[in-house]
N, C-alpha and C positions, 0 to 999 in steps of 0.2 A: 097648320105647320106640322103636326103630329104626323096626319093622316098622310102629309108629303115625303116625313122621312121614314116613315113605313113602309110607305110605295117604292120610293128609293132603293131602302135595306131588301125588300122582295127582287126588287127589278135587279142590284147588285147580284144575290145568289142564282139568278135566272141567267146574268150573264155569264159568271162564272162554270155554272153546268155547263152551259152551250160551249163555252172555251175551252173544257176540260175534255169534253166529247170531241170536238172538234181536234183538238192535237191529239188525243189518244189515239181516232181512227187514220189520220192522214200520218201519224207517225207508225204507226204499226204497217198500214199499206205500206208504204214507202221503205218501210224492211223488206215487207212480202216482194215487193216489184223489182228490189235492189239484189237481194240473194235466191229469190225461188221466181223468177221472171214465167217458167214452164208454166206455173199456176193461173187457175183464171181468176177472176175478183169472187166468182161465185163458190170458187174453192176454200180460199182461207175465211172470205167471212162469218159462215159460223163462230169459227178459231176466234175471231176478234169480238166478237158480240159475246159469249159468253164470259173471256176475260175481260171485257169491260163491264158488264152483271155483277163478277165477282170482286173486280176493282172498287165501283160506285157502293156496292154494298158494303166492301172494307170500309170504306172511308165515313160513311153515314154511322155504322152500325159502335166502329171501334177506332177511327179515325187514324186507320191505317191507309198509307200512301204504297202502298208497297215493298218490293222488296227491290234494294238496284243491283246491277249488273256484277258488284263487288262482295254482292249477300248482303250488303248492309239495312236495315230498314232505313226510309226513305225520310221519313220525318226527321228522324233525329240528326241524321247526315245533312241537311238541309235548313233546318231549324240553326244547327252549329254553325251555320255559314249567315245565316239574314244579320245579326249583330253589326257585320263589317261592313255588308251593305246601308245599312239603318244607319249605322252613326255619320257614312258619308253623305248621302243624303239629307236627312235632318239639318248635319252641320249647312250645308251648303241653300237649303231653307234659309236659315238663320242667316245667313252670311249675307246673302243676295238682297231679303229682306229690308231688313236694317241698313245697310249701307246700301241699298239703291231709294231706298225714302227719304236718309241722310242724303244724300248727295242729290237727290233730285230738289229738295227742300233750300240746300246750301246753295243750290246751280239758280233757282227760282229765285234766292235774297238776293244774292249778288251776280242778278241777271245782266248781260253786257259785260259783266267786269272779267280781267283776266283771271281770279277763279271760274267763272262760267265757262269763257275759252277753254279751261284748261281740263275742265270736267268734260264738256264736249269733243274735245280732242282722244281724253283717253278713253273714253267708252266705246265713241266711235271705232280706233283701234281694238278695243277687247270685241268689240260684237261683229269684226270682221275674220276673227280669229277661229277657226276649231279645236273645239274641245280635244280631239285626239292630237292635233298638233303641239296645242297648248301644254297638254302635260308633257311632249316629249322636250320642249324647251325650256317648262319648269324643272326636268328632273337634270338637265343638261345644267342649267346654270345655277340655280338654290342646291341642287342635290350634288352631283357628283364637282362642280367648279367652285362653288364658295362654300359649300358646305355649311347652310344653313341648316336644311333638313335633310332627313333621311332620302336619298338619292331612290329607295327601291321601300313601299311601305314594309314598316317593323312587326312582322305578322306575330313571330315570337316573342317580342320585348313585355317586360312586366314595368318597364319602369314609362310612367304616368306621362310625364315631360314628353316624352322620344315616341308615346303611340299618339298625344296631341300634336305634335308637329308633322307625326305622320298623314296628318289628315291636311296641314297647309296646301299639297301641290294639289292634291285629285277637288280641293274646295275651289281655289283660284281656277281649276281648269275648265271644273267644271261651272262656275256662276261666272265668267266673264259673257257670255252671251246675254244670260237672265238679268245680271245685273246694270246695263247697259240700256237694256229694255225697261225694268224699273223705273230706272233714273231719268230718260227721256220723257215717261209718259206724268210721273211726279213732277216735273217740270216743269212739262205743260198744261199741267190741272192746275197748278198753284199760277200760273202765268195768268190763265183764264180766269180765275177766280179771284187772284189780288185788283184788277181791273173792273168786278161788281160794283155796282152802286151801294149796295148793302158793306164793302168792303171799305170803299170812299167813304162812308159816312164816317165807319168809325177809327179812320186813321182822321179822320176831320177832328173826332172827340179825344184826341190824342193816345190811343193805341198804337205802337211801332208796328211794323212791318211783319216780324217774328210774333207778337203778339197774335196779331190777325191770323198768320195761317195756324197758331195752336190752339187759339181758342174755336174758329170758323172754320177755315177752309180744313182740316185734316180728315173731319169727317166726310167729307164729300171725297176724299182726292181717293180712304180706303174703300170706301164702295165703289171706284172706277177702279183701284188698282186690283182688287180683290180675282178679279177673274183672270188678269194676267199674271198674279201667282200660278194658278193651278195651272194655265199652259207652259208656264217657265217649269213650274215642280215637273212636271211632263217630260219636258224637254230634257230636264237634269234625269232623269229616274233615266229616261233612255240612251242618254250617252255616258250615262255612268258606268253602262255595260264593257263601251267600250274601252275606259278609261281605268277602271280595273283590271281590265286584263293585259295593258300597257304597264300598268304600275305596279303589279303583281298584289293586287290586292283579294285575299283570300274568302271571295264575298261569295254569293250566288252564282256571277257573271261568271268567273269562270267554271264553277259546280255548272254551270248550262253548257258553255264551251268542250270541257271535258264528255258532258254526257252526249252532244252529237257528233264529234268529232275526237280520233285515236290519233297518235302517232305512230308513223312508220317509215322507216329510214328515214328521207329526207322529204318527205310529205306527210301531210293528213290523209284517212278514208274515214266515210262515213259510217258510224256505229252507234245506232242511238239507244242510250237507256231511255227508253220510253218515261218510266217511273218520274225519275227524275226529273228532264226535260217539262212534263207535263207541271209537276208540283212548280217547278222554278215559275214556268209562266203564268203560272194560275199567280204565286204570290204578287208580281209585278202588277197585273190585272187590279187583282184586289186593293192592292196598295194606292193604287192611283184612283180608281174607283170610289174606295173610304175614305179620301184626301177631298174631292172632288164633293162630296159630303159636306164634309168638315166644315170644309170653306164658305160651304152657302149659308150653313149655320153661322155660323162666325158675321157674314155677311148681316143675315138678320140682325142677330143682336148687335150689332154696329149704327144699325137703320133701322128699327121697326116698322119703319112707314113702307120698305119693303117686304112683299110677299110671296115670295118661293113658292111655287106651283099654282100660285091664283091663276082663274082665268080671266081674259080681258072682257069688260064688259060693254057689250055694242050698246053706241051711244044711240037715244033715239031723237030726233029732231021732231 
């Protein structure tokens, strides 16, 4: 296990180079091609290889990101914005979590019954929903109509209550798809598994129903559900992008926004801080990368009896 999440953390920095180099030079061309088109590739590349030498060397050496297009250095301007990202997300983890295990679990006891219906009903409506839609109906009816939450997030507020609730619309908007998925696939593990022979015996020995799946089936249902976290965490991490900048939340998404795109009269042009742009995507990468991690650990010690990068062993007859 060691030796796998060794290879892993190598393989992660391997990507991230590659990512880092990869947007640095397709963003720098894409200046070059956009304002100096007269130039050939074979003209400015120097230009870009050597401030990318001195860029990678920043960052290794002094874990400098740069300097962005407003003079700012780059870390700190970017650093100041991951917080609002991080807590939407994380929240929206938790959220989807828990109440899709809950509800899958609940939907599983009282299978057939109109709770089940009614649990079936309304996920089906959330997981047909978008994310981008969704917040603008949250903010339409909780926010600006019954005024339960903040209509627009409270970027400046210090008071505790009002940045918690700031977090209700972009959570629900964003876990109605994830959570949905949860709840369907918990459903169907505990469906399949209250049906075991090993499951029959011991409701025969007088274990309730609830008893069984907490004592037996749970751990089986999180080693099936485990990998449809990280494609939901996925899922959330990349529409968050666009639900932040619907709900004006002052996160990375739009520090990314901002940095490839200006305003002008009444449209956008293309202007990329390179700097910026690059760090924002690197954090995303990484983020989901050491989530993807996490998770198989987590996986392990849930199940020892599975083995994270073993290989399969050819049977011989």
């Amino acid at each position: 296990m060691y030796k796998y999440i060794i290879g892993r953390i190598v393989l992660i920095f391997v990507a991230l180079f590659l990512v880092i180099t990869i947007l640095f030079f397709s963003t720098w061309i894409a200046t070059f091609e956009k304002y100096f088109k007269t130039l050939r590739f074979a003209d400015y590349f120097p230009f870009i290889w050597d401030k990318f030498v001195v860029y990678v060397t920043g960052i290794v050496k002094h874990w400098d990101w740069g300097i962005s297009e407003s003079g700012d250095p780059v870390w700190p301007l970017v650093f100041g914005k991951i917080h609002y990202t991080l807590k939407i997300t994380l929240a929206c983890l938790l959220f989807f979590v828990t109440f899709g295990i809950g509800l899958g679990i609940l939907s599983a006891i009282k299978k057939n019954t109109w709770i089940d219906k009614l649990i079936i009903f309304l996920t089906t409506i959330f997981s047909s929903l978008p994310s981008f839609v969704a917040v603008w109906l949250l903010m339409l009816t909780l926010g600006w109509g019954l005024k339960l939450v903040p209509a627009l997030y409270p970027v400046m507020t210090e008071n505790p209550i009002e940045a918690l609730l700031g977090l209700v619309i972009p959570v629900i908007a964003l876990t109605m798809w994830p959570l949905s998925k949860i709840t369907y696939l918990v459903r169907g593990e505990i469906s399949e598994i209250l049906s075991e022979e090993y499951i029959l015996l011991a409701r025969t020995k007088g274990l309730s129903k609830t008893q069984c799946i907490t004592h037996h089936a749970l751990k089986n249902v999180f080693v099936v559900v485990m990998p449809e976290i990280v494609n939901s965490f996925l899922f959330v991490l990349g529409s968050s992008f666009i639900v932040e900048i619907i709900y004006n939340v002052q996160g990375v998404a739009n520090l990314f926004f901002d940095a490839l795109l200006k305003p002008y009269m009444d449209h956008f042009y293309v202007n990329m801080d390179v700097p910026v742009a690059v760090l924002v995507a690197t954090f995303y990468m990484s983020f989901g990368l050491v989530f993807c991690l996490v998770i198989d650990i987590i996986t392990v010690l849930i199940d020892p009896r599975i083995k994270i990068g073993a290989k399969k062993q050819k049977q011989i007859y």
